[in-house]
C-alpha positions in Angstrom: -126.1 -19.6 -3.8 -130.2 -19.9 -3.7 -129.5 -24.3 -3.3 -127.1 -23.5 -0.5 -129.5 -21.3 1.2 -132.3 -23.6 0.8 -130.6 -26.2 1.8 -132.1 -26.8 4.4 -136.1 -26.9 3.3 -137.3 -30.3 3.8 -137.6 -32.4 0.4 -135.7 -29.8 -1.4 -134.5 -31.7 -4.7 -132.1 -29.8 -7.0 -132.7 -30.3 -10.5 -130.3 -29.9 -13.9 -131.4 -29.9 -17.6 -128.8 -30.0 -20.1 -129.9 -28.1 -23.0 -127.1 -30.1 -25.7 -125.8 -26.6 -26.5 -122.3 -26.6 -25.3 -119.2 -28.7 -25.2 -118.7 -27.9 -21.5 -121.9 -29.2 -20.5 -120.7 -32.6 -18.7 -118.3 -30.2 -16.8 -121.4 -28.3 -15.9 -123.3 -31.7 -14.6 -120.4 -33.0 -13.0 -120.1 -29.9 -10.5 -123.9 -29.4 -10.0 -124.1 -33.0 -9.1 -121.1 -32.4 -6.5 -122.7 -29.2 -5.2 -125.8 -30.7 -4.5 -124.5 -33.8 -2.9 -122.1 -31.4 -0.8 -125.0 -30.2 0.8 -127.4 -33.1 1.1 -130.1 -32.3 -1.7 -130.5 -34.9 -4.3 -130.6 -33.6 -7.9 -132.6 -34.6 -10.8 -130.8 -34.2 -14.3 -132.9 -34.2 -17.7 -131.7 -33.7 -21.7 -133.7 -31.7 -24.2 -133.3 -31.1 -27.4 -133.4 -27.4 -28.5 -134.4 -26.7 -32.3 -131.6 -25.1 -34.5 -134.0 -23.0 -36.4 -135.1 -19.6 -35.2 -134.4 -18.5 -31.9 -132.0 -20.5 -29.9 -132.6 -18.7 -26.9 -136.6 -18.8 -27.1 -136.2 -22.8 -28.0 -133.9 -23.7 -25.3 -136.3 -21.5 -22.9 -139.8 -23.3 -24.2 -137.3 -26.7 -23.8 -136.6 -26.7 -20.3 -140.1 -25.1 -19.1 -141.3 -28.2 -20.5 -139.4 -30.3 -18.5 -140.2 -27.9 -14.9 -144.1 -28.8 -16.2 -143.8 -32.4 -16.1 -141.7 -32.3 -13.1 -143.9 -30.1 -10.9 -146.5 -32.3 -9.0 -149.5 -30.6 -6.9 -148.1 -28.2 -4.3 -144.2 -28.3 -5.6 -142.7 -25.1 -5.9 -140.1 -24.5 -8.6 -137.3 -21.9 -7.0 -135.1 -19.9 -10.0 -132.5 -18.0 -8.8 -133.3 -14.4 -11.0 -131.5 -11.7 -9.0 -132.6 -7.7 -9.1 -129.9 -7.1 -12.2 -132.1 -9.8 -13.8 -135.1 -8.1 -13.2 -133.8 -4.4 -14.2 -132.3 -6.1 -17.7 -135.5 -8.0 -18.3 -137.5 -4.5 -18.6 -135.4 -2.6 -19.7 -135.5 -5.6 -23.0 -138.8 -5.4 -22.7 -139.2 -1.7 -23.3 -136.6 -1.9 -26.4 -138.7 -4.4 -27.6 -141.8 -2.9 -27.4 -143.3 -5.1 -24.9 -145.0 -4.2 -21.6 -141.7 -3.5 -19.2 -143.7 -5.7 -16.1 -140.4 -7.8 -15.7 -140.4 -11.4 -14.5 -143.5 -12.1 -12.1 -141.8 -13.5 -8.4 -144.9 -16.2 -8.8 -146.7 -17.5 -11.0 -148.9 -20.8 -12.0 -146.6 -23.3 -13.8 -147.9 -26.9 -14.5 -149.8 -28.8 -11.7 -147.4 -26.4 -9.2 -145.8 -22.8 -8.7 -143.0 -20.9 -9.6 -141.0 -18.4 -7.5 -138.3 -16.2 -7.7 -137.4 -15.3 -4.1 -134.1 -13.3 -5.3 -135.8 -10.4 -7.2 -135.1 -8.0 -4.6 -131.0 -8.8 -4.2 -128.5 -7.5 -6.1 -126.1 -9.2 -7.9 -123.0 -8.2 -6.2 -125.1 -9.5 -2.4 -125.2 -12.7 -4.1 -121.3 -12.7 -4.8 -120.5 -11.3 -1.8 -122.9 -14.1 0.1 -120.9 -16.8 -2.2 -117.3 -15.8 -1.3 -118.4 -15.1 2.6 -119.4 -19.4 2.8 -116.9 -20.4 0.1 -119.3 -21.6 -2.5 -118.0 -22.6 -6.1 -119.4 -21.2 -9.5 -118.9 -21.7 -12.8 -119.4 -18.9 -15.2 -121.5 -19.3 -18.3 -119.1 -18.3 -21.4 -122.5 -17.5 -23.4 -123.1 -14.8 -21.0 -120.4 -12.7 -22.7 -121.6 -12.7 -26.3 -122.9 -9.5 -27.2 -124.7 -10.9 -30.5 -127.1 -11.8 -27.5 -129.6 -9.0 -27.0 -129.7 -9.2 -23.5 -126.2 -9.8 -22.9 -125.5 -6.3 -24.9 -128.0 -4.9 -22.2 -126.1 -6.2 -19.5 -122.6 -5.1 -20.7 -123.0 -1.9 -22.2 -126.8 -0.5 -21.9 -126.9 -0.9 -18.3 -123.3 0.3 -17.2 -124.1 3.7 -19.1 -127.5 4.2 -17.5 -126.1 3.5 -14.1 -123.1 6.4 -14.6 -125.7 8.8 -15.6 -128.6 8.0 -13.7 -127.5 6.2 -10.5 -129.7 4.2 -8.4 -131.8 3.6 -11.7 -130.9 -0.3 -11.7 -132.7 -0.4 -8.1 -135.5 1.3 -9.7 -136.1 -0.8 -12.4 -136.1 -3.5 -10.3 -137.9 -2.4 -8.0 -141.2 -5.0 -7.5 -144.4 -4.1 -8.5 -146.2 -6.1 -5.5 -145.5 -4.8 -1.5 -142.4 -6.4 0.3 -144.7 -8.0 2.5 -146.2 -10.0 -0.2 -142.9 -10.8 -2.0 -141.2 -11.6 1.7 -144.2 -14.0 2.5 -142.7 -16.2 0.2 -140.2 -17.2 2.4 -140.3 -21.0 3.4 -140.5 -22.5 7.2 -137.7 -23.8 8.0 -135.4 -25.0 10.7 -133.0 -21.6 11.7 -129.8 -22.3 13.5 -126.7 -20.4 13.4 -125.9 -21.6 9.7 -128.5 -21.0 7.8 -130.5 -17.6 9.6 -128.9 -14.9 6.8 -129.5 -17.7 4.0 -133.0 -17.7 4.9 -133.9 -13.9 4.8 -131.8 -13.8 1.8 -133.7 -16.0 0.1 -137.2 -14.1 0.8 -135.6 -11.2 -0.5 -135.4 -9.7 2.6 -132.2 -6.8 2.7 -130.8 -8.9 5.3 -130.4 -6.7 8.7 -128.0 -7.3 11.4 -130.8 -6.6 14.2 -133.4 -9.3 12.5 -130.5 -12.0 12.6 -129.4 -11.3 15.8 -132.6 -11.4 17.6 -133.4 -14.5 15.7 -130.7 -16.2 16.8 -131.4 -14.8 20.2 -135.1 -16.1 20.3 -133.7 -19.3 18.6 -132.3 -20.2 22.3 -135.5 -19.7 24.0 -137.5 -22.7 25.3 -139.0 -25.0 23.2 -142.7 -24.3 24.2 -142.4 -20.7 23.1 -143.4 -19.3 20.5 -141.4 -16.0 19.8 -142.1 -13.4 17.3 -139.3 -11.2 15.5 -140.6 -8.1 13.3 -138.6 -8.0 10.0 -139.7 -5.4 7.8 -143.0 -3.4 7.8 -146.1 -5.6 7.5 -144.3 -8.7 7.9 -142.7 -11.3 11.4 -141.0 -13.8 11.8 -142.2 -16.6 14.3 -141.0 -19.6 15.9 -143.4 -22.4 16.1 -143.8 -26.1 16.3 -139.3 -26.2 16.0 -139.6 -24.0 13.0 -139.2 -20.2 12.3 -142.1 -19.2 9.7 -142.2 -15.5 7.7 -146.1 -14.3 8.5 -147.9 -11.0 6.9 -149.6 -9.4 9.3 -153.5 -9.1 8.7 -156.1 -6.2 9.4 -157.8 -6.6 12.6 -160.5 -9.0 12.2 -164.2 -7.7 11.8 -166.5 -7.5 15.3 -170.0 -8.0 15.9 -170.9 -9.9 12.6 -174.0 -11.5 12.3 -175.5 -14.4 10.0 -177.0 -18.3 9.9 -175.8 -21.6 9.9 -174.9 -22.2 6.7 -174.0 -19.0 5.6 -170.2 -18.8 3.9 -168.2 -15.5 5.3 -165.4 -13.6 3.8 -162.9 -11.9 6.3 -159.7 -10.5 6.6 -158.5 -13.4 8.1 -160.1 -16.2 6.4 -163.1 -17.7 5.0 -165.9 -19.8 7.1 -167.9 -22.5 5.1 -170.3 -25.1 6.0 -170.6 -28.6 5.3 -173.4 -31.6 5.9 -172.2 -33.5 8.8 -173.4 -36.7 11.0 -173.5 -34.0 13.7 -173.3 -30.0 13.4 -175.3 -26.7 14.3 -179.1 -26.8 13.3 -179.5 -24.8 9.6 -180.6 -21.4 10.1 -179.5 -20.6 13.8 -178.8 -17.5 14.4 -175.1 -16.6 15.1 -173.3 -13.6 16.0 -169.5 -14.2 15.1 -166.8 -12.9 17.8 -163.0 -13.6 18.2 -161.0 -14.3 21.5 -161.1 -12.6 24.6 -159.3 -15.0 26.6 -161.1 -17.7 28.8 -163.9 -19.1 26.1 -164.8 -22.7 27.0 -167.6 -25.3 25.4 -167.8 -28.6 25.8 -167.3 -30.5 22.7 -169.7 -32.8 21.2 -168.8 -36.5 22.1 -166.5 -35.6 24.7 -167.0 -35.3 28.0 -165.1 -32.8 29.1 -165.1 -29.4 29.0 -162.5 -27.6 26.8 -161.1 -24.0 26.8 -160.4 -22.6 23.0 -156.5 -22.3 24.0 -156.5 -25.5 24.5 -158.3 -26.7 21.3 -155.9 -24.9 19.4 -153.2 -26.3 21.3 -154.4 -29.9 20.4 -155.2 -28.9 16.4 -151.7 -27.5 16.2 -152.9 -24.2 15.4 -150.2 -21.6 14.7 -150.4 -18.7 17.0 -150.7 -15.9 14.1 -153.9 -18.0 13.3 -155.3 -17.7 16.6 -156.7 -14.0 17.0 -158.0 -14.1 13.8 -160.4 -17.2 14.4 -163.8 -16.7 14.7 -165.7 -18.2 17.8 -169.8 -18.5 17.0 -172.1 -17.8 19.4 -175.8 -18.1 19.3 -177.9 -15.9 22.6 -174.5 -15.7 24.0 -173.6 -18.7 24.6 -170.4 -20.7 22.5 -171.9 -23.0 20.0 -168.6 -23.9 18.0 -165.1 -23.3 17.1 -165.4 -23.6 13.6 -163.3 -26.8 12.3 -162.1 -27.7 15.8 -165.7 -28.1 17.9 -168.7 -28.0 18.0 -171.0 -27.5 21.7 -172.7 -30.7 22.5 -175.9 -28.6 23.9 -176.3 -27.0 20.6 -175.3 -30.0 17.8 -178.3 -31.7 16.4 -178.3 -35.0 13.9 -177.4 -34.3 10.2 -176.7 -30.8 10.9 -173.8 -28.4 9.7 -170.5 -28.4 10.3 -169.0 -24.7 10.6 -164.8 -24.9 8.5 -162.3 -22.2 8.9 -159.7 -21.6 6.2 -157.1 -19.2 7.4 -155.5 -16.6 5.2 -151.9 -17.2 4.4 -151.6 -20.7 6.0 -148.0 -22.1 5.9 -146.8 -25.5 5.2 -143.6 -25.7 7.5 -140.6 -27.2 5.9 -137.7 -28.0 8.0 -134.7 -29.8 7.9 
C-alpha cells in the first residue's frame, strides 16, 4: 500500500533486503520486484546475514538498518510503512518490558538521511480496506503468527482483550505524541490527479475526508497560474503551486516593527535572516526597521535597471506563496533597502558590503511525478 501511494513522488526507489531467514524468501523478491515494476519505481534488493545467536529478531533488525545507513545519501528519506496497530503494540511491549512506552518516533536521524513513518496515524484495517478498494496484492508473513514472538503474542491475544474491555484504547495508545500538524507536514509534494489524491493524504496520515478530496480535485482543474489553497485539518493546507499540490503548516503571524543593523542575524516565526560578505550589499551597521508586505513595495535592484515590485521578485525566484507574507522587507528612514536573498536597492548597496539571506521555516522540496 505505502509504495502504491507513493508512487508517484519523483525518484521514489523501492528497496528489498532479504534477511536469509526463510525458505519463501525468493517468492517474496520475486513479487516485490513485480510490484514495484507494476508501478514504475525501481527497487533495490540487498542480502544480510543475520547472527544465529541471541536474538533473532534484534539481529535481523540491527542487519537491515545497516543496510538503510549505507543506502541513505544527503537529503533521502527512508519511508517504512508502521501503521497505528504498530504503534499501540510497540508501547504496549515497551511498558511490559519496562522501557519508556514513547513508541516508534514518525522521524528521526538515520545515516547521512531521515527516516519517516507517515502511517502512524491509520489503522490497520484503512490500510486493507485501501488495498482491496485498488486491487493491490500482499503476501502475508507466516512469522507473524508465531506466538513464541513477544510481540506477535501482543498482537494476537493482549491486544484483542484490551480492546473488548477498554474500547477505543488501541487509538489511544497510538495516539502521537507530536501535533497532527507536525506529523501531516510530512506529507510529500507531489503531482495530484484523480488517481493518486486519497493515496496522498493517506500517506501523511491524514483521516482522509471526502470534502478535502473533493475540493482538491476541484481546485486541481483550475488554471495553471493559480495557486489554490485547500484547508485539511487544523493548523495545516494544502496548496497548489508550481504543477504540484504541497501539505504547508500554517505559521504565527509574523513579528511587526522590529528593529536592528546590518549584520545582525534574526530569529522569527517564519524564518531566520543572516548576513554574509558580498561584492555588493547594505553598509555594516545601517539601521533597519524590518516590515512584511503591504502590497505595492518596489526598489530597484542593484545592477539592474529597472525598477521591480516585490511580487514580482518573488514571481521570478519561484517563491512559494505560503513563503510570501512571512518575508521580511528591510527598510532603513523608510525607504526599501532590500529583499533579503532576492535584492538589494542600488541607492543603498555599497562595495564589499553585506548581503541580507532569508531561510524560510518549513521550506519544501516539491517532488512530482
Amino acid at each position: 500500500m505505502l509504495l502504491h501511494a507513493l508512487k508517484h513522488v519523483r525518484r521514489a526507489v523501492a528497496v528489498y533486503i532479504d534477511h536469509g531467514l526463510v525458505a519463501e524468501a525468493r517468492d517474496w523478491v520475486r513479487h516485490c520486484s513485480a510490484v514495484a515494476d507494476a508501478v514504475g519505481v525501481p527497487i533495490v534488493r540487498r542480502s544480510v546475514h543475520v547472527d544465529a545467536e541471541g536474538s533473532r529478531e534484534g539481529a535481523a533488525r540491527a542487519a537491515r538498518y545497516g543496510v538503510w545507513r549505507a543506502l541513505l545519501k544527503r537529503g533521502d528519506v527512508l519511508v517504512l510503512g508502521h501503521h497505528a496497530d504498530d504503534q499501540a503494540e510497540t508501547r504496549v511491549w515497551q511498558l511490559l518490558t519496562g522501557r519508556e512506552p514513547g513508541g516508534m518516533p514518525a522521524e528521526r536521524p538515520l545515516g547521512a538521511g531521515r527516516l519517516v513513518r507517515p502511517l502512524l496515524g491509520i489503522r490497520r484495517r484503512e490500510i486493507l480496506d485501501y488495498a482491496e478498494r485498488h486491487g493491490l496484492q500482499w503476501i502475508e508473513d507466516p512469522s507473524n503468527a508465531d506466538l513464541t514472538i513477544d510481540r506477535n503474542r501482543i498482537r494476537h491475544q493482549v491486544m484483542p482483550r484490551l480492546e473488548a474491555r477498554h474500547p477505543g484504547a488501541l487509538e489511544r495508545l497510538a495516539a502521537p505524541r507530536r501535533p497532527p500538524a507536525e506529523r501531516l507536514a510530512l506529507l510529500p509534494s507531489v503531482d495530484v490527479d484523480e488517481r493518486n489524491v486519497e493515496a496522498w493524504l493517506l500517506a501523511g496520515g491524514l483521516p482522509v475526508s471526502a470534502t478535502a478530496i473533493a475540493e482538491i480535485r476541484r481546485q486541481n482543474t483550475a488554471a495553471r497560474d493559480r495557486n489554490p489553497r485547500v484547508h485539511l485539518v487544523p493548523g495545516v493546507d494544502a496548496w497548489r503551486y508550481a504543477g504540484a499540490w504541497h501539505c504547508v503548516r500554517e505559521r504565527d503571524s509574523p513579528t511587526l516593527g522590529e528593529s536592528l543593523t546590518a549584520g545582525q542575524d534574526l530569529e522569527l516565526s517564519t524564518g531566520a535572516l543572516a548576513w554574509r560578505p558580498g561584492a555588493r550589499g547594505l553598509p555594516a551597521g545601517l539601521a533597519l526597521s524590518l516590515r512584511f508586505r503591504a502590497g505595492g513595495e518596489r526598489l530597484r535592484p542593484d545592477g539592474r535597471n529597472v525598477t521591480k515590485t516585490v511580487k514580482a521578485l518573488f514571481q521570478e525566484a519561484h517563491v512559494a506563496p505560503w513563503h510570501r507574507s512571512g518575508w521580511p522587507l528591510l527598510y532603513a528612514d523608510d525607504r526599501l533597502v532590500a529583499v533579503p536573498g532576492l535584492a538589494v536597492a542600488t541607492e543603498a548597496a555599497v562595495d564589499d558590503g553585506l548581503e541580507p539571506r532569508w531561510s524560510p521555516v518549513g521550506a519544501l522540496r516539491s517532488a512530482s511525478a
